[in-house]
C-alpha positions as CSV (number, residue, x, y, z in Angstrom):
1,X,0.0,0.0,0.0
2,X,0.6,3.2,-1.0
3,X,0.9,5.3,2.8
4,X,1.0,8.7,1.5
5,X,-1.9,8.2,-0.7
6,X,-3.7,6.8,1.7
7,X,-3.2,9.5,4.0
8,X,-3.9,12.2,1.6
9,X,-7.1,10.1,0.5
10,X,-8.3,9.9,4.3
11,X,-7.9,13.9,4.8
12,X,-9.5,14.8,1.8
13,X,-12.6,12.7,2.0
14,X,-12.8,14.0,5.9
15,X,-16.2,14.9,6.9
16,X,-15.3,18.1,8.5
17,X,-13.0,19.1,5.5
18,X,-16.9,19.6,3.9
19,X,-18.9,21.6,5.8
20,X,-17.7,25.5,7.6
21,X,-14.5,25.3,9.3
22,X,-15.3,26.9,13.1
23,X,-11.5,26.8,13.9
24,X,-10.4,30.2,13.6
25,X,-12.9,31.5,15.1
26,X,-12.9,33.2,18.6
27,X,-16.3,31.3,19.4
28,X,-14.3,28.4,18.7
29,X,-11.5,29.2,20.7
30,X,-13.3,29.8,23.4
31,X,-14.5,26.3,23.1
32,X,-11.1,24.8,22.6
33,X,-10.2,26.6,26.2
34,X,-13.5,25.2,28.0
35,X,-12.2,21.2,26.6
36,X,-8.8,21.9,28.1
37,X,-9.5,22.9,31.0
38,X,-12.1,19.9,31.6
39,X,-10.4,17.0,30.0
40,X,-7.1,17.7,31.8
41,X,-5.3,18.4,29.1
42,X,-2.4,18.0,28.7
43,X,-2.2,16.4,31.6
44,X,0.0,12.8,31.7
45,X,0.7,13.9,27.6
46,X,2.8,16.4,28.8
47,X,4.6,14.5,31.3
48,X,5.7,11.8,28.8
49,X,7.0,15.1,26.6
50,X,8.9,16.3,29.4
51,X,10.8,13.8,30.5
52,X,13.6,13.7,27.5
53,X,13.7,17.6,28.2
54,X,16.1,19.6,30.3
55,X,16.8,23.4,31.1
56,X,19.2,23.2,28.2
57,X,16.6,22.2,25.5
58,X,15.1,24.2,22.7
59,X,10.9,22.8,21.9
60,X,9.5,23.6,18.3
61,X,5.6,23.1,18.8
62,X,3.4,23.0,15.6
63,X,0.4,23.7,15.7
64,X,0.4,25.0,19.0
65,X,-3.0,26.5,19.7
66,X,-3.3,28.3,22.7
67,X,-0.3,26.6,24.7
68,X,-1.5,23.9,26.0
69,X,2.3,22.1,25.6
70,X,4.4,25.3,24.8
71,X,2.9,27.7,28.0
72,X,4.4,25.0,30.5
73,X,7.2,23.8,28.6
74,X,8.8,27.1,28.2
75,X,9.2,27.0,32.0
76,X,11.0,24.3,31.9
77,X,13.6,24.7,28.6
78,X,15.6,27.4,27.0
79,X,13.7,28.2,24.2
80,X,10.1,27.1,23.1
81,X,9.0,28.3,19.1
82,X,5.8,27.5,18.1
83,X,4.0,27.6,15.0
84,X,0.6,28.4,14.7
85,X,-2.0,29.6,11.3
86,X,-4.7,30.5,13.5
87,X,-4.9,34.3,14.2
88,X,-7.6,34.0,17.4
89,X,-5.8,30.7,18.9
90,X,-2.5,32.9,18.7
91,X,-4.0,36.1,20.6
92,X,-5.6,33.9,23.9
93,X,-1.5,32.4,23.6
94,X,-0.3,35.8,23.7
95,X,-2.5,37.1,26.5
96,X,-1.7,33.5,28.8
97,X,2.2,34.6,28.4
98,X,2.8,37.2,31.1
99,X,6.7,36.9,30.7
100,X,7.1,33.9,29.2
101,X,9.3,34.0,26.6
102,X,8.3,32.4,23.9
103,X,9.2,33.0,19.9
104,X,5.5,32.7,17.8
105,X,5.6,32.3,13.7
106,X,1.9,33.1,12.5
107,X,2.0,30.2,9.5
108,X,0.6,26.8,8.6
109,X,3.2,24.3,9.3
110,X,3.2,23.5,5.1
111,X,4.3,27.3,4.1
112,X,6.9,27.2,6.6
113,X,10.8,27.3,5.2
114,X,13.1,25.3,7.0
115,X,15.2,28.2,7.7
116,X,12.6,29.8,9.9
117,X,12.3,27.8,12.5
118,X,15.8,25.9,12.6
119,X,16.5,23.2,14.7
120,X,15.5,21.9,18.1
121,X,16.0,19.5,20.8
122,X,12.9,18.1,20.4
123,X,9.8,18.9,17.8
124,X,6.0,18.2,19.0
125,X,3.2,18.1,17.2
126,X,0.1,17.6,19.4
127,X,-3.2,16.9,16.9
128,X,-2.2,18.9,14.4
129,X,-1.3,17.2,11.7
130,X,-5.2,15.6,10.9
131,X,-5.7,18.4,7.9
132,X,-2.4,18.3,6.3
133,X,-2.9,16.4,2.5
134,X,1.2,16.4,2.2
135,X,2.2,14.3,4.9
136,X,5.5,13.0,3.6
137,X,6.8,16.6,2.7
138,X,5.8,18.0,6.3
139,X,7.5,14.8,8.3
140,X,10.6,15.5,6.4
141,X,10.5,18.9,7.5
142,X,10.1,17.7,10.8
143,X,12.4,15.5,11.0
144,X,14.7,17.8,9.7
145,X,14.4,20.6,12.3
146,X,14.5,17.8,15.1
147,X,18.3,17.1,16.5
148,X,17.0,14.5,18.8
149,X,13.3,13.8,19.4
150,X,9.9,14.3,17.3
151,X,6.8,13.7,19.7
152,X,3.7,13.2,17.7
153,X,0.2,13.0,19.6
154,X,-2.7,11.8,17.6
155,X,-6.1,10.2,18.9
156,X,-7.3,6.9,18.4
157,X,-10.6,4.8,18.5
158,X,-13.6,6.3,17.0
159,X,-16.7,8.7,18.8
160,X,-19.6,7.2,18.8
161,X,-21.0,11.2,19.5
162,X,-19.4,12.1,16.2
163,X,-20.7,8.8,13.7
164,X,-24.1,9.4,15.4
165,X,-24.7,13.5,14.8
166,X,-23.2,13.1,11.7
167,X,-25.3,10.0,10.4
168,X,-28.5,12.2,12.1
169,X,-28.2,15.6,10.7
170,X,-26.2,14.6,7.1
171,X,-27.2,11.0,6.2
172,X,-24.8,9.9,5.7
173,X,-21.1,7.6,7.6
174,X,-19.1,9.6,9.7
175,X,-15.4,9.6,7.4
176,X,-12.2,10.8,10.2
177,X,-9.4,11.9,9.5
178,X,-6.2,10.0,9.4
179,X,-5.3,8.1,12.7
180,X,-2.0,7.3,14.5
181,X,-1.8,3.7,12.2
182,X,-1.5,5.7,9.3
183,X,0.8,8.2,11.0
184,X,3.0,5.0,12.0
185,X,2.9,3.5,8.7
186,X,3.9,6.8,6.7
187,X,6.5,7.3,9.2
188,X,7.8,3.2,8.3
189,X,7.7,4.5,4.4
190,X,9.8,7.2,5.0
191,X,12.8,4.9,6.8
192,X,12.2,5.7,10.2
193,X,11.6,4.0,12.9
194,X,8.8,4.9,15.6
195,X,7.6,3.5,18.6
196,X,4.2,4.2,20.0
197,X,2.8,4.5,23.7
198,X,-1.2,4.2,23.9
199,X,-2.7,6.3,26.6
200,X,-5.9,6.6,27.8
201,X,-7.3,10.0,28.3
202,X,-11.2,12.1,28.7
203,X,-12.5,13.4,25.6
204,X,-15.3,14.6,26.8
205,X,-17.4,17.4,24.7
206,X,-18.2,20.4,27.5
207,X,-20.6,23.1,26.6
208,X,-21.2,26.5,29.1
209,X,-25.1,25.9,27.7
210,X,-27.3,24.7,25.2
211,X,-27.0,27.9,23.0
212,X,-22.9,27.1,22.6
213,X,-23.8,23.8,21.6
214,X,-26.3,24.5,19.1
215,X,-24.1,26.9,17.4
216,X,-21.0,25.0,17.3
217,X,-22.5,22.1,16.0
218,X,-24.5,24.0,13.5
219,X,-21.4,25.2,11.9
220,X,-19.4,22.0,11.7
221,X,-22.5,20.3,10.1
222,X,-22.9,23.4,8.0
223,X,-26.9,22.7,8.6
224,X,-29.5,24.9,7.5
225,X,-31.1,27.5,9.8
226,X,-34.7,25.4,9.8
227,X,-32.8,22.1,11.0
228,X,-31.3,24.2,14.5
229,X,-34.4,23.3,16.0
230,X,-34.0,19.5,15.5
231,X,-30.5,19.7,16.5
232,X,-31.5,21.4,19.6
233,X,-33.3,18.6,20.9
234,X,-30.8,16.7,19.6
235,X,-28.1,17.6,21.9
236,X,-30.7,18.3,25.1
237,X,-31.8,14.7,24.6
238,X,-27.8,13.2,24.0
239,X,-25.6,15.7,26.7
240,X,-25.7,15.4,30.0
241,X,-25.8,18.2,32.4
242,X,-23.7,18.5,35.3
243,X,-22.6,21.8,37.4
244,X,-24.4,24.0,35.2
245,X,-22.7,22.5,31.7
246,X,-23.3,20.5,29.3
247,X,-21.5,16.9,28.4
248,X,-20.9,14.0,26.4
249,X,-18.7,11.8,28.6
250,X,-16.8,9.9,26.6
251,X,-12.9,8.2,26.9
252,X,-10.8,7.5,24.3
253,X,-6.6,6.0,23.5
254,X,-4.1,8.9,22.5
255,X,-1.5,7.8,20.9
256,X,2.4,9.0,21.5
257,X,4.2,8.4,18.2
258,X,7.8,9.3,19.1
259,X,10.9,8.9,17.0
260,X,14.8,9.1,17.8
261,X,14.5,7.3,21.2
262,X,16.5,4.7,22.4
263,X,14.6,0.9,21.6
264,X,13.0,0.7,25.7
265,X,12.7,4.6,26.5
266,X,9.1,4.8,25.8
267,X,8.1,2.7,28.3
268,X,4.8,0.1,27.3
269,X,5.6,1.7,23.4
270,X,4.7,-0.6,21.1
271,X,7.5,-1.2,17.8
272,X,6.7,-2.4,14.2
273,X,5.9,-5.7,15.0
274,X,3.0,-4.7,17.4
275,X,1.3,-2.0,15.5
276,X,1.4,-3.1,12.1
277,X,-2.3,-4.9,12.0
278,X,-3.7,-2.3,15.0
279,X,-7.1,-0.9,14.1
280,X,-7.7,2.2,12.1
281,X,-7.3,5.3,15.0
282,X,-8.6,8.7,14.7
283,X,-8.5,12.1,16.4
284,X,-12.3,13.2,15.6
């Protein structure tokens, strides 16, 4: 099989490459804080990041968001750079600084030159890569600005929440984005080795109320304004309330995909014998 077609195939055909992206938005973003901060996140992920790290290391984190790795890394290392395209994610990031130090590049990762971001100790990219049709071209740029590590964090499993709305409001199969077994094999067709550490984690949906919910998920369907009213019963009949917000409880792996370590440092990671048949993952 052909890894990087496959790959490219997978993020095309994604359903949420069809309807309105939400993700620059600062609705969005606002959203994106509310499932941090109630899924601990990163919680153990950043743990398992941290413990190749030292206060001599330099941390190049694409697709960075609002900080989630690089606000707490850059306590800990010299020098954190991150790479982020969104505009809104990159202003909540500035305002979380204070005096952090850290260098931001406003770019997707794909119209990055090497020379910008040079090279680093370690290189993370923390669900990020799910939209990105030139796989092989972005690794290699990866791997070339890593010196010693590149930490890649991609869900797994599949949401029932997401293959039911989906089925309910478009008719049709839920289709993710690439998962961490298509990650692992890409990374096998480029000639380097990769182990993998499953992890499970929360990845819950929390809403503040009803009205977030309805509006969030009537962009990323891209429904019609006469359907918000189904979908509003919808989601009060699916989410549970708890504390004044709104849920879907729901646990799912994470994969760690890490490179350059020694055969043994990753702990329970798994090597190309014991990934190579593993279901499909994915991070939606």
């Amino acid at each position: 099989m052909n890894w990087f077609a496959e790959w490219r195939e997978l993020v095309l055909r994604s359903s949420f490459r069809k309807g309105q992206s939400p993700f620059t938005s600062k609705e969005f973003v606002e959203w994106y804080e509310l499932q941090l901060e109630h899924n601990n996140y990163p919680g153990v992920l950043l743990d398992k990041v941290q413990r190749h790290l030292d206060e001599h290391a330099t941390v190049l984190d694409i697709g960075a968001g609002t900080g989630a790795f690089a606000l707490p890394l850059a306590q800990r290392v010299k020098a954190v750079t991150v790479v982020e395209p969104s505009a809104e994610m990159l202003a909540r990031l500035r305002r979380k600084m204070d005096t952090t130090d850290i260098r931001i590049i406003n770019k997707r990762w794909e119209d990055i030159d090497s020379g910008e971001v040079g090279r680093h100790d370690l290189v993370l990219a923390a669900h990020s890569l799910y939209d990105i049709a030139d796989i092989e071209t972005a690794l290699k740029k990866m791997l070339s600005a890593a010196k010693k590590h590149l930490y890649i964090i991609m869900g797994a499993g599949k949401s029932k929440f997401y293959a039911d709305i989906w089925r309910r409001f478009k008719g049709e199969e839920y289709h993710p984005p690439p998962g961490f077994i298509h990650l692992y094999n890409v990374l096998y067709e480029l000639g380097v080795p990769a182990n993998v550490e499953m992890i499970r984690t929360p990845r819950n949906q929390i809403y503040v109320n009803i009205e977030q919910a309805v509006k969030h998920w009537r962009v990323r369907l891209d429904l019609a304004p006469e359907k918000e009213g189904d979908l509003r019963a919808y989601l009060l009949d699916s989410l549970e309330e708890k504390d004044g917000k709104l849920y879907w409880r729901e646990e799912r792996p994470t994969a760690v995909i890490t490179t350059g370590l020694l055969v043994g440092d990753a702990g329970s990671a798994g090597h190309a014998g014991d990934v190579g048949s593993a279901a499909g993952g994915t991070g939606c």
